[in-house]
C-alpha positions as CSV (number, residue, x, y, z in Angstrom):
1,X,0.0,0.0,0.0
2,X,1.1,3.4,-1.2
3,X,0.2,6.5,1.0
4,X,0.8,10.3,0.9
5,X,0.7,11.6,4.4
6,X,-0.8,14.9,5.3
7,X,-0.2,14.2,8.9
8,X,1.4,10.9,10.7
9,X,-1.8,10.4,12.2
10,X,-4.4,10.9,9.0
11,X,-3.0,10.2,5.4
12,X,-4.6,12.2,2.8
13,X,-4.4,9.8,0.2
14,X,-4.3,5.5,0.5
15,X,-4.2,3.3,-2.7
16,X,-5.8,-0.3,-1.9
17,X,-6.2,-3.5,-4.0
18,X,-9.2,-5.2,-3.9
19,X,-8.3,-8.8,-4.4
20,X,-10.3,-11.3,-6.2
21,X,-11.5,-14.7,-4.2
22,X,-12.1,-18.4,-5.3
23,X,-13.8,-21.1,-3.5
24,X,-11.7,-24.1,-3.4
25,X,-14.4,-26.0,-1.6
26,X,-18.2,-24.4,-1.0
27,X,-21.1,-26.5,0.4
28,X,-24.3,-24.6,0.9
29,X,-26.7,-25.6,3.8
30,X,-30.4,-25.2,3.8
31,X,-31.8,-21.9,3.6
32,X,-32.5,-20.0,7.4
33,X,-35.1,-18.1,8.3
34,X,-33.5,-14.6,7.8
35,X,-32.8,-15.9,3.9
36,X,-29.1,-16.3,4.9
37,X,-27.5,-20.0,4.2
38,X,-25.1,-21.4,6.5
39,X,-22.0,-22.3,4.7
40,X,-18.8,-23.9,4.3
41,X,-16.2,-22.9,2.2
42,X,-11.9,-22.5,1.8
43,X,-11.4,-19.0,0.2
44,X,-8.4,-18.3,-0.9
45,X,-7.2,-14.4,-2.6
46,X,-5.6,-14.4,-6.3
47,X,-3.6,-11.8,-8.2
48,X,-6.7,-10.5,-9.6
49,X,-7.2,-7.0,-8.1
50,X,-9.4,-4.3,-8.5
51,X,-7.3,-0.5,-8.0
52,X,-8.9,1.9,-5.3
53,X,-7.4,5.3,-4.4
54,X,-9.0,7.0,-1.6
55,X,-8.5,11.0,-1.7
56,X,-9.6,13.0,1.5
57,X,-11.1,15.9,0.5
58,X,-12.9,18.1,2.8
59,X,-14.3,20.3,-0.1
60,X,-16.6,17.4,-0.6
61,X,-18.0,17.1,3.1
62,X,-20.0,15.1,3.7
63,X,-20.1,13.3,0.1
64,X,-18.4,10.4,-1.4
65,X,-17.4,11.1,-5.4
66,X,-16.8,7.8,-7.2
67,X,-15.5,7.3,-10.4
68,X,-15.5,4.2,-12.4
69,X,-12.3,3.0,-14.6
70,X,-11.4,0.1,-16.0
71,X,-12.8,-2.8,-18.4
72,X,-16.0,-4.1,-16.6
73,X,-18.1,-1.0,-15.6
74,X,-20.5,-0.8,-12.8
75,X,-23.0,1.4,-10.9
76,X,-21.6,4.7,-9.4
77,X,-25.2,5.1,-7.4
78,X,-25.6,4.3,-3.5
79,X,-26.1,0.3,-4.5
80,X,-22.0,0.2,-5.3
81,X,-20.4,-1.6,-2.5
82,X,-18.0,1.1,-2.1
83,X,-20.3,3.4,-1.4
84,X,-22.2,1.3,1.3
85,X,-19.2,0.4,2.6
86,X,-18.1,4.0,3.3
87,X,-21.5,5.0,4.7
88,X,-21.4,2.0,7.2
89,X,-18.1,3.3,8.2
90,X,-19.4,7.0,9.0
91,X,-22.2,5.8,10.1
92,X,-19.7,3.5,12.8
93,X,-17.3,5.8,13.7
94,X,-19.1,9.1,13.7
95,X,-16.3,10.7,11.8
96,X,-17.3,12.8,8.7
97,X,-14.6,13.6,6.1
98,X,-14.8,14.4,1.8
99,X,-13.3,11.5,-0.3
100,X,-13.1,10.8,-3.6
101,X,-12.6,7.5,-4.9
102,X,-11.1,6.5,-8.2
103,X,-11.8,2.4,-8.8
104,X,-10.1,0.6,-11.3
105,X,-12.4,-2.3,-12.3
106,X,-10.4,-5.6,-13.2
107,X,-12.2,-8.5,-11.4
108,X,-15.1,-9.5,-14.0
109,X,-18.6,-8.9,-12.7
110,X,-21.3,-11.4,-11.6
111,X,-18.6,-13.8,-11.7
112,X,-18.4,-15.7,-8.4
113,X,-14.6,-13.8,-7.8
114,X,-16.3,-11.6,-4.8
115,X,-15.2,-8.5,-6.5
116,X,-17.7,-6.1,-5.2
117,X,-17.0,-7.7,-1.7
118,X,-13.3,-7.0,-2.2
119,X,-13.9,-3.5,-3.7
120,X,-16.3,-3.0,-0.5
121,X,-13.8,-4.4,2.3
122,X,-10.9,-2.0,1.1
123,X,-12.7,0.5,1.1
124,X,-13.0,0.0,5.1
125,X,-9.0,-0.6,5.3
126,X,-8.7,3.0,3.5
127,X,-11.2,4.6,5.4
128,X,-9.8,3.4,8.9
129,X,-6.4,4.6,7.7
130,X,-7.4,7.9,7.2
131,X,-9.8,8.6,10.2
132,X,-8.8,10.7,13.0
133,X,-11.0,7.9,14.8
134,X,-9.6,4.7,13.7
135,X,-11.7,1.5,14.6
136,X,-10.5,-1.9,16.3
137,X,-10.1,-4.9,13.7
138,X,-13.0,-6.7,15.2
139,X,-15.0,-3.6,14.9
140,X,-14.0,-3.4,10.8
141,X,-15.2,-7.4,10.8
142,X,-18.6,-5.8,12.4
143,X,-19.3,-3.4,9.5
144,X,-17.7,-5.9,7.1
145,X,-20.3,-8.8,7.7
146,X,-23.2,-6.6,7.8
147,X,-22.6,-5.6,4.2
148,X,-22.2,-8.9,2.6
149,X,-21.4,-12.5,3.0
150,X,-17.9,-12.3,1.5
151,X,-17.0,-9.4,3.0
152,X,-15.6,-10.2,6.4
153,X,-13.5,-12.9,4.3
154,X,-12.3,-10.6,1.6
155,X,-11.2,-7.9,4.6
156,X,-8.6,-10.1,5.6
157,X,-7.7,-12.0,2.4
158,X,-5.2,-15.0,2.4
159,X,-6.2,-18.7,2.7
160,X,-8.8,-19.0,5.1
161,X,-11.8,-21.6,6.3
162,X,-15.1,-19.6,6.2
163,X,-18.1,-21.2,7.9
164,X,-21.4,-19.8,9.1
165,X,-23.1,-17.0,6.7
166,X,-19.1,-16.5,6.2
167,X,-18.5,-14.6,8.9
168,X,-16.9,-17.2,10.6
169,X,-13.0,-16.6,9.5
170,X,-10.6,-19.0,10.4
171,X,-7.2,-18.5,8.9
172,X,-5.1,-21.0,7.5
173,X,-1.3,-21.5,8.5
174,X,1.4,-22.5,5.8
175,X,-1.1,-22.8,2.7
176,X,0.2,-24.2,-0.3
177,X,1.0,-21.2,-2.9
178,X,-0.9,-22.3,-6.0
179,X,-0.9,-20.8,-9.7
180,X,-4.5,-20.4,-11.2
181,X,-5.9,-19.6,-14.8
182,X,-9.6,-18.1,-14.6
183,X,-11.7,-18.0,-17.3
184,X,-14.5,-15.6,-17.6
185,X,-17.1,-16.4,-20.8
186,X,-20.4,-14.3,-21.8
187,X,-21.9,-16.2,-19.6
188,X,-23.4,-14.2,-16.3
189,X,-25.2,-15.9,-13.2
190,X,-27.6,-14.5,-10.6
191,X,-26.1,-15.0,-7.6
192,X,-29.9,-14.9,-5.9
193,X,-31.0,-16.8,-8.8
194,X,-28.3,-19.8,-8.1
195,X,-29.3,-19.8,-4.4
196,X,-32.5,-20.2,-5.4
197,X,-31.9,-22.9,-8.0
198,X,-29.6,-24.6,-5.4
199,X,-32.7,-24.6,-2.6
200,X,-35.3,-26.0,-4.9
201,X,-32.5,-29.1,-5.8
202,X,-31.9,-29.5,-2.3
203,X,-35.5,-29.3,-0.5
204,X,-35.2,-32.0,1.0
205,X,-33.0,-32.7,4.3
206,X,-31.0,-35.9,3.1
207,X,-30.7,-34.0,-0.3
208,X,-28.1,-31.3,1.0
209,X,-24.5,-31.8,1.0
210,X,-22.2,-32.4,3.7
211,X,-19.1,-30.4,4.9
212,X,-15.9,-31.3,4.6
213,X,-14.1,-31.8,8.4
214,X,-11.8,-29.3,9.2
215,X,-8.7,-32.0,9.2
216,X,-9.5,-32.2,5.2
217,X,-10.2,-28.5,4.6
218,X,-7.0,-28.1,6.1
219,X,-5.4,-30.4,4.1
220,X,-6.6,-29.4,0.5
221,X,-5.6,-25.6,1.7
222,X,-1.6,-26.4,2.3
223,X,-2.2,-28.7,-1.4
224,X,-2.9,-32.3,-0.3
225,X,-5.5,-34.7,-2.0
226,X,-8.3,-33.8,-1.1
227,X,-10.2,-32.8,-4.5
228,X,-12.2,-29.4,-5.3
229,X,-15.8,-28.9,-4.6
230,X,-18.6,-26.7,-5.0
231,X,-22.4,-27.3,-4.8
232,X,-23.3,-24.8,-6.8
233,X,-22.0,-26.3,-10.5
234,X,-24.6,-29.0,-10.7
235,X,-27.5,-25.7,-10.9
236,X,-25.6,-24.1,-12.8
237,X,-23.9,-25.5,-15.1
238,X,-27.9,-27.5,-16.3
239,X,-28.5,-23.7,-17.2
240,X,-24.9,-22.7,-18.5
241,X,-23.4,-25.5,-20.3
242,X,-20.7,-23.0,-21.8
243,X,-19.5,-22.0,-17.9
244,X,-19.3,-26.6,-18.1
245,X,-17.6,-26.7,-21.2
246,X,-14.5,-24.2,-19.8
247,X,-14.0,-26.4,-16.8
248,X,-13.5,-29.3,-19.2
249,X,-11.1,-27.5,-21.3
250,X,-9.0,-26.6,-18.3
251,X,-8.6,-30.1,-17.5
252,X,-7.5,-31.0,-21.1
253,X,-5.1,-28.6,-21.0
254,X,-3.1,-29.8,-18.4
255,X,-5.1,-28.1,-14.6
256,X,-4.7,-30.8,-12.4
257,X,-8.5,-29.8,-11.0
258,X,-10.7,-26.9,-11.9
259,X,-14.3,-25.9,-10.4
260,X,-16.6,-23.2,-10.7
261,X,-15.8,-20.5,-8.3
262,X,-18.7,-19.2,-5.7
263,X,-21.9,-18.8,-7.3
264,X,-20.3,-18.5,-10.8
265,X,-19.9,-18.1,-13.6
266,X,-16.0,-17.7,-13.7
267,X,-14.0,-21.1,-13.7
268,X,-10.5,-21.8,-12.7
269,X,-8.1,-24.4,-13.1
270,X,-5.2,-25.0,-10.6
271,X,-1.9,-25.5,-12.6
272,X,1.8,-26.3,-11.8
273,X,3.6,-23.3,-12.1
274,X,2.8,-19.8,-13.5
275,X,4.1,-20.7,-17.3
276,X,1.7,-23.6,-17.8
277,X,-0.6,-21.4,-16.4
278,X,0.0,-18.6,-18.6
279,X,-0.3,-20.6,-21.3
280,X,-3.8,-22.0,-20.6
281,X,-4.9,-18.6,-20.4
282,X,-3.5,-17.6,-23.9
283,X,-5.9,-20.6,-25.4
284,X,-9.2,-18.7,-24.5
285,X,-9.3,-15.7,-27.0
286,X,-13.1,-16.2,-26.8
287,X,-13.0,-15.6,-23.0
288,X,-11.2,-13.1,-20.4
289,X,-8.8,-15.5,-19.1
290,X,-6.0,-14.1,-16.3
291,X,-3.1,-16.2,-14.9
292,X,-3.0,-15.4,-11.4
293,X,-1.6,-16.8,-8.4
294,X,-2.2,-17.2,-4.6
295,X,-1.8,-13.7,-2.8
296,X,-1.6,-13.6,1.4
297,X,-3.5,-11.7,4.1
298,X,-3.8,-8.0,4.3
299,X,-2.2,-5.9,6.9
300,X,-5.0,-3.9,8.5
């Protein structure tokens, strides 16, 4: 992280990446009666980042200014996680100071890579570094899981067991480092609509799947065995056979497992060092492929 200090106490400007999550293992529970589902998932963060820069500037009190870069464009109204995210933190701390946001878009929409979650929990990191009323971590993990399942996970980043609604964070010691190609079609899912498709499969009790024990989540995250999973492909890839057919072509050319990350409809294939990788990527030209690798847990 880059920073411009105005002060040692209050930096007027903090540049943040927003890094992009897959789901090496997700199994969804039955739906609860607040419309949450309990979950069990290893996340893990890849080189895949969204660019923030956070400019304080009191001209603007009270306002937030956002402006959108980058290749996949999104909303620069109040439903942008950035934007929520900064008005739960005000809202938090009681502290009231202009910024202007600049965000790079990289991380492919509606893609199951928890990019609005990662855009939404740097924003919190940048906004605790530069108010005169900085809150505790566990108070940031408060405002984090009230905006979004991914969120508390996507705040700390790394390799981490996420249980619960996925506000349930433990981190993982020692993970493997792993090299990734992720493949991005046309294809884009609902993330409701996949929940939804998922509880209608699953209505019954004996129909939902089980958890993986810690022992083996633990296990698959420092690269043993144990293989991928995510209960979400069988939904979607009836409605997507496309989002199917890149999973298969990852395996052909040479991923030693690949799965559908979250909710979808990105795909990624793990690979055995960042040239095979790189090449994988290069044989999608009708897709936004990215060679990316395993990235650790952020200082905050």
């Amino acid at each position: 992280m880059k920073t411009e200090n105005r002060s040692e106490s209050r930096p007027i400007r903090v540049d943040e990446l927003a890094a992009a999550k897959v789901n090496l293992f997700l199994s969804v529970g039955k739906r609860r009666a607040d419309g949450y589902h309990e979950i069990t998932s290893l996340m893990e963060t890849v080189s895949l980042c969204d660019k923030l820069t956070f400019t304080a500037d009191d001209s603007l009190l009270p306002e937030i200014k956002l402006s959108i870069l980058g290749k996949y464009p999104v909303p620069k109204d109040p439903s942008n996680l950035v934007i929520r995210a900064a008005e739960a933190y005000f809202e938090a701390t009681g502290a009231r100071f202009g910024v202007s946001v600049s965000l790079e878009k990289n991380i492919p929409t509606e893609a199951g890579l928890g990019g609005g979650s990662a855009d939404a929990a740097a924003t919190l990191r940048a906004l605790n570094r530069m108010s005169p009323r900085p809150l505790s971590s566990e108070e940031l993990r408060e405002i984090a899981a009230s905006l979004g399942a991914d969120v508390p996970f996507c705040l700390c980043g790394g390799t981490a067991i996420c249980r619960g609604i996925g506000d349930l964070i433990e981190p993982v010691p020692d993970p493997a480092h792993r090299f990734y190609t992720v493949v991005m079609g046309q294809d884009r899912v609902s993330t409701a609509a996949a929940y939804r498709s998922h509880d209608e499969k699953n209505a019954s009790d004996d129909a939902v799947s089980s958890p993986l024990p810690n022992d083996e989540l633990l296990l698959l995250a420092r690269g043993g065995a144990t293989s991928l999973h995510n209960d979400f492909e069988s939904v979607v890839f009836s409605d997507h056979p496309a989002i199917a057919e890149y999973k298969t072509r990852l395996l052909s050319l040479g991923a030693t497992d690949a799965l559908m990350s979250g909710s979808g409809a990105a795909v990624f294939g793990l690979f055995a060092d960042p040239a095979s990788a790189s090449r994988a990527a290069a044989a999608f030209p009708d897709a936004d492929a990215f060679a990316v690798e395993t990235v650790g847990r952020y200082d905050f």
